[in-house]
C-alpha positions as CSV (number, residue, x, y, z in Angstrom):
1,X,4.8,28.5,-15.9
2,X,1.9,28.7,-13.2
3,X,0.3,25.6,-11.7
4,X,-2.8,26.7,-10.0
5,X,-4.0,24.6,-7.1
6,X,-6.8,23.2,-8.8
7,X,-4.0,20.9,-10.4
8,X,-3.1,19.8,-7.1
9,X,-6.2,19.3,-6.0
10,X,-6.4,15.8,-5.0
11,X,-2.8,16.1,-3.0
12,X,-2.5,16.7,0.7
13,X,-1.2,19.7,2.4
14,X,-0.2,21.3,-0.6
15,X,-0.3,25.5,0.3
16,X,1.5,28.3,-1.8
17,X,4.2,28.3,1.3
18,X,5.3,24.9,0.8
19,X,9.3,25.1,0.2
20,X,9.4,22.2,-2.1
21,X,7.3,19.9,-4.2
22,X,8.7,16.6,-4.4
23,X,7.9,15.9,-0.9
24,X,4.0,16.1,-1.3
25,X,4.4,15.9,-5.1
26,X,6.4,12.5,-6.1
27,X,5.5,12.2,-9.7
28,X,7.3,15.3,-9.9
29,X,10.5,13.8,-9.1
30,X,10.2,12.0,-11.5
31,X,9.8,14.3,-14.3
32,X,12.2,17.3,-13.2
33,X,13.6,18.8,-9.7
34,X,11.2,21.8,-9.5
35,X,11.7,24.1,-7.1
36,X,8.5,27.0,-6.2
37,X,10.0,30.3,-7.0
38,X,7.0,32.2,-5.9
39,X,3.5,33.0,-6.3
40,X,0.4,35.4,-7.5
41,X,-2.6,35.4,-5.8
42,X,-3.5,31.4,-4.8
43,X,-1.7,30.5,-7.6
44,X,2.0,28.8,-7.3
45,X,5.1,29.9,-9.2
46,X,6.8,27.0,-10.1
47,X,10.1,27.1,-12.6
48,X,9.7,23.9,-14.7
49,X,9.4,22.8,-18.3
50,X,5.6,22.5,-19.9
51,X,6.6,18.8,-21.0
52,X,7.7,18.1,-17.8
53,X,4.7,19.4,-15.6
54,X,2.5,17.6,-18.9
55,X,4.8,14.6,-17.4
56,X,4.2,14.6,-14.1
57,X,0.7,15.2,-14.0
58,X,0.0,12.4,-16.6
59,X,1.7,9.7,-14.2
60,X,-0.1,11.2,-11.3
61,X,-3.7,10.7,-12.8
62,X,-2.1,7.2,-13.4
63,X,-1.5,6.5,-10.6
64,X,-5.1,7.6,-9.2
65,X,-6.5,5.7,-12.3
66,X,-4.5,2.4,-10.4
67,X,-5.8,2.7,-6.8
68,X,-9.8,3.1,-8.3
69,X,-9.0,0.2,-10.7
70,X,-8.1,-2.1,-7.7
71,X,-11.2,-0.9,-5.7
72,X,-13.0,-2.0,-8.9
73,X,-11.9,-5.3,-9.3
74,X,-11.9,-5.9,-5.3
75,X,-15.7,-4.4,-5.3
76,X,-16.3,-7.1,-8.1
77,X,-15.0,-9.5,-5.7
78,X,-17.4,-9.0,-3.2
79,X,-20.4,-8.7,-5.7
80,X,-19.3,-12.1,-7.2
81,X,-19.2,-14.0,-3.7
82,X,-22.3,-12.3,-2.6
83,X,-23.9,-14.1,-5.7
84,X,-22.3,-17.8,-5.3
85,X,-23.8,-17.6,-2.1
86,X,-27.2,-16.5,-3.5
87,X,-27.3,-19.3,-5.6
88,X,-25.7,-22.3,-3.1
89,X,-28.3,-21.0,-0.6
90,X,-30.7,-21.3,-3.0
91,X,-29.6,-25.3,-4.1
92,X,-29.5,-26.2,-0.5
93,X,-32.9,-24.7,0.0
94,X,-34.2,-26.4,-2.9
95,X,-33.0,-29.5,-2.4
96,X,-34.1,-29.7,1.6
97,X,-37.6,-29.0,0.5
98,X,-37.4,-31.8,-2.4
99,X,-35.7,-34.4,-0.8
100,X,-38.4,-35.7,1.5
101,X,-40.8,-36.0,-1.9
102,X,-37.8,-37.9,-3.2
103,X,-37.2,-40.1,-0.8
104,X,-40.8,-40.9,-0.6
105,X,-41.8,-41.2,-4.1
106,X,-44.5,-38.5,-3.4
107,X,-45.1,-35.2,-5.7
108,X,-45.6,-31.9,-3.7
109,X,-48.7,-29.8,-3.6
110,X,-47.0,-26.7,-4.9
111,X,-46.7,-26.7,-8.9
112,X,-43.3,-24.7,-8.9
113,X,-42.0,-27.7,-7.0
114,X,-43.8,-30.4,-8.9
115,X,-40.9,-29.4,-11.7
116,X,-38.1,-30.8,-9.8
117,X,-40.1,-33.3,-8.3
118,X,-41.7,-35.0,-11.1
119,X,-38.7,-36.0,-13.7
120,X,-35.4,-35.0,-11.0
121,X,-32.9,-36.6,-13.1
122,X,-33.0,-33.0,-16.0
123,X,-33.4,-30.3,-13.4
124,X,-30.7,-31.7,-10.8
125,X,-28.2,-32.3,-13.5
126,X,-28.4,-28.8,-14.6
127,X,-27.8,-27.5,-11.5
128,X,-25.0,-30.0,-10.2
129,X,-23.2,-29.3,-13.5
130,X,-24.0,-25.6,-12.9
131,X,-22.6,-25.9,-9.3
132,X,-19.2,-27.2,-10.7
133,X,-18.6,-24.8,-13.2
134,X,-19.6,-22.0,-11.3
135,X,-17.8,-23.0,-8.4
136,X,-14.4,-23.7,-10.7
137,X,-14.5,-20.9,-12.8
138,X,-13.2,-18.1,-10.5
139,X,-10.1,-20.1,-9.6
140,X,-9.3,-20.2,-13.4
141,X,-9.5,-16.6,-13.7
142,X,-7.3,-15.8,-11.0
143,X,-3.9,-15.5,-11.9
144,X,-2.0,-16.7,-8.4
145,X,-4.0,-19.8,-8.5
146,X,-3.3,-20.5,-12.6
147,X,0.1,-19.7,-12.7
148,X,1.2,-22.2,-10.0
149,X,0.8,-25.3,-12.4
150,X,-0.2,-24.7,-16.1
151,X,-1.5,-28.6,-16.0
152,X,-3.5,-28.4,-13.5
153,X,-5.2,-25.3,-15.3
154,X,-5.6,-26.6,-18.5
155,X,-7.1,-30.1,-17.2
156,X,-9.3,-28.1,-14.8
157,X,-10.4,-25.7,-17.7
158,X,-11.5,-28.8,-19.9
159,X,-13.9,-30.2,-17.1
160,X,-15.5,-27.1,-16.5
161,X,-16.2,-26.1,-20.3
162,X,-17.7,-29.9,-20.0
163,X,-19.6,-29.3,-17.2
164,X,-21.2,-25.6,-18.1
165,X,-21.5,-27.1,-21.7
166,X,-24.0,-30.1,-20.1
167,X,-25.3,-27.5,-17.8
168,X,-26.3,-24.9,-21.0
169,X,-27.6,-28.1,-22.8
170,X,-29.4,-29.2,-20.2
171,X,-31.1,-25.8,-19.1
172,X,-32.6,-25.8,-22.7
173,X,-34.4,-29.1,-22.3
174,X,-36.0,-28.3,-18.2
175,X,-37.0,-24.9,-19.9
176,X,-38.7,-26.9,-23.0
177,X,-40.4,-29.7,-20.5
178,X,-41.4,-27.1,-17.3
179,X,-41.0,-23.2,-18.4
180,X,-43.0,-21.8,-15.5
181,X,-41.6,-18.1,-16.9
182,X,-43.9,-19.2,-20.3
183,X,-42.5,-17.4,-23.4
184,X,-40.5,-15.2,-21.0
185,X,-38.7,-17.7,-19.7
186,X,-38.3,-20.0,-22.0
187,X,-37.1,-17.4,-25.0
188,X,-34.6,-15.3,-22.0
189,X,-33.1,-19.4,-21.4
190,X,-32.7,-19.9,-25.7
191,X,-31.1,-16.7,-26.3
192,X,-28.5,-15.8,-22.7
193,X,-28.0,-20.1,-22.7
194,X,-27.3,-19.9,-26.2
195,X,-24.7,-16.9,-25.8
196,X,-23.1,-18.8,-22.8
197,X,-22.5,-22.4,-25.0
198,X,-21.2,-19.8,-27.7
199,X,-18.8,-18.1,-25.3
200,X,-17.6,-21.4,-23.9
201,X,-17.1,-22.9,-27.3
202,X,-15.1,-19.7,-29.0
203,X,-12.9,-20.3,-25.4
204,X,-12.0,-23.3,-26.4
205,X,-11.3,-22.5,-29.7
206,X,-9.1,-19.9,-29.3
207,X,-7.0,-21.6,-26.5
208,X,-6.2,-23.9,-29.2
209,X,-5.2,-21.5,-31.1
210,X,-2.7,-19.9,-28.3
211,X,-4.5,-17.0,-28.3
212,X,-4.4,-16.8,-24.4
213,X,-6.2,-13.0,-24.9
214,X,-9.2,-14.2,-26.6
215,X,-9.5,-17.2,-24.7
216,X,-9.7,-14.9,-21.2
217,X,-11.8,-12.6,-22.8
218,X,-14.6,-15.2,-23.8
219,X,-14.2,-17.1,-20.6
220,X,-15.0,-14.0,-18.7
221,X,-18.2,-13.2,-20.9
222,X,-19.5,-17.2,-20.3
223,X,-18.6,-16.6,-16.5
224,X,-20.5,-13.2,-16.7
225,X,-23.8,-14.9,-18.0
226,X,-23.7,-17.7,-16.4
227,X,-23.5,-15.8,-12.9
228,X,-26.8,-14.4,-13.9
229,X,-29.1,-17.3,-11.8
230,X,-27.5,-15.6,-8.9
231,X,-29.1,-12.0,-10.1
232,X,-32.3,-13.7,-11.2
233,X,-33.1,-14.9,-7.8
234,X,-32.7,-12.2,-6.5
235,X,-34.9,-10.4,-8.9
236,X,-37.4,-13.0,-8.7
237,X,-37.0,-12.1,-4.7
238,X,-37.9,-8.5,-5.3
239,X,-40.7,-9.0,-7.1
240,X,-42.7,-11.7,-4.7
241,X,-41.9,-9.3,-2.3
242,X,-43.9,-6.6,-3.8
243,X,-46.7,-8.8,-5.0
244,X,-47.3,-9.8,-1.4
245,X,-47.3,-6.4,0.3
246,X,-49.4,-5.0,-3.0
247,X,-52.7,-3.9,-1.8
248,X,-55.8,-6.1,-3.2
249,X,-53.5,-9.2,-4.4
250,X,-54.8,-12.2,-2.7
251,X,-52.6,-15.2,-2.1
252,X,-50.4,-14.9,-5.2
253,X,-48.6,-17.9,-6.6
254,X,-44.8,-17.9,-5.2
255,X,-43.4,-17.4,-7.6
256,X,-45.3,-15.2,-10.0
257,X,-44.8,-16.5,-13.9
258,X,-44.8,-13.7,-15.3
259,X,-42.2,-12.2,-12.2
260,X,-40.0,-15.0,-12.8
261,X,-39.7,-14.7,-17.0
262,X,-39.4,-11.2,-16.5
263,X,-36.3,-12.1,-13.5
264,X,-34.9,-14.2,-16.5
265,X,-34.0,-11.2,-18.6
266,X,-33.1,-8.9,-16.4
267,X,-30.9,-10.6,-14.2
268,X,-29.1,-12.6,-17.2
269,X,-29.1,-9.1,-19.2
270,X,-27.7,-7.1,-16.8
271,X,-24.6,-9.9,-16.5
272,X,-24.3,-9.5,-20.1
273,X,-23.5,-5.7,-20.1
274,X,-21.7,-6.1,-17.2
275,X,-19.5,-8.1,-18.7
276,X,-18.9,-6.4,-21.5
277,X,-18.5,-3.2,-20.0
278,X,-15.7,-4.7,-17.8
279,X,-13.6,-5.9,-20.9
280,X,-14.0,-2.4,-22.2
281,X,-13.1,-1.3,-19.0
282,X,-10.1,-3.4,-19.1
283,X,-8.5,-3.8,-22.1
284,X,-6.6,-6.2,-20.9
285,X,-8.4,-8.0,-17.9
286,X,-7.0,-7.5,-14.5
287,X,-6.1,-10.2,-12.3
């Protein structure tokens, strides 16, 4: 048969004169010891069964399917520290500006602040539950850190269903008592916190069951969502920064409402897809 070189075109240093083809070739080492016999033009000869060449070119795109599925998962890496660290920046912010108010018994002059001011006990709950479970969560998907002890996963895993559980419940009643969003906010925190409790709780359930599949698969989507205050802030970040610099908008409120309900649904939207697209992606979730 003839292989033309647009079949090897992702291997190096691969020319018609090449004596052999296992040397810059290795899948097809594999599948049969080919040897070029020729060739026509800029095509090579190469004496070799169909199913074999069918063969070795399926394990090659394999193999190239492999290196760009680790780039993936170490890109996703990157993206899911760069977002932590959006939203522990943002806790440590918020809490240096509140604390003095706290300590003092006074209530600030900015509204947006007067919500964690005036009744601290709901919103720092949901974020200190919110911290733990999104500061847990990755070590439970990883597969170096779960495999070491089984107990330690499973008692971990309980706490942090608790903890993002309390955090869900409670984001429902701060978006009730101060939804700064309005209707944006406060339906975007019903519907993605509702679809985070739900993902949490089918977890559960199907760990129970010893359906270890399921129960990855659902822990990734509640991890998924609930990453989205990390992409919310930074949408809420984009958008202040366009209403200052917009011409003819005089000393807009920081943030804007409607900005920040519209930062609600985007950023906990995209996580959704995300997520799903990634289980698609991978069948069976890389570790």
């Amino acid at each position: 048969m003839i292989a033309s070189p647009q079949d090897f075109r992702h291997l190096p240093e691969l020319t018609p004169k090449a004596r052999t083809l296992p040397a810059t070739f290795p899948a097809l080492d594999h599948a049969t010891k080919a040897q070029p016999v020729g060739s026509v033009g800029e095509a090579m000869v190469i004496r070799m069964e169909p199913q074999s060449f069918r063969t070795a070119l399926i394990r090659h795109a394999e193999r190239r399917c492999r290196v760009g599925d680790r780039q993936l998962v170490a890109s996703t890496i990157v993206a899911v520290g760069v977002l932590l660290a959006v939203v522990f920046s943002f806790v440590l912010v918020r809490f240096v500006t509140d604390w003095p108010h706290l300590r003092a018994a006074t209530i600030p002059e900015q509204d947006f602040a007067k919500r964690y001011v005036e009744s601290p006990w709901i919103p720092y709950l949901h974020i200190g539950f919110g911290l733990a479970y999104l500061a847990g969560a990755p070590l439970q998907l990883m597969r170096r850190v779960r495999i070491r002890s089984y107990v330690r996963h499973r008692i971990l895993g309980r706490v942090l269903v608790g903890c993002g559980l309390l955090s869900g419940g409670l984001a429902f009643v701060f978006a009730v008592l101060s939804p700064w969003g309005g209707s944006l906010e406060l339906t975007a925190t019903f519907v993605f916190g509702t679809w985070f409790i739900l993902c949490l709780v089918r977890a559960f359930r199907a760990i129970r069951t010893d359906n270890v599949r399921e129960h990855r698969r659902w822990m990734i989507r509640a991890f998924a969502v609930g990453l989205g205050i990390g992409s919310l802030r930074i949408w809420v970040g984009i958008f202040t920064g366009i209403l200052l610099l917009w011409p003819g908008v005089d000393d807009p409120p920081v943030p804007d409402p409607v900005a920040f309900g519209v930062s609600f649904w985007l950023g906990f939207l995209c996580h959704v897809v995300v997520g799903e697209w990634w289980l698609r992606r991978f069948v069976g979730p890389p570790d």
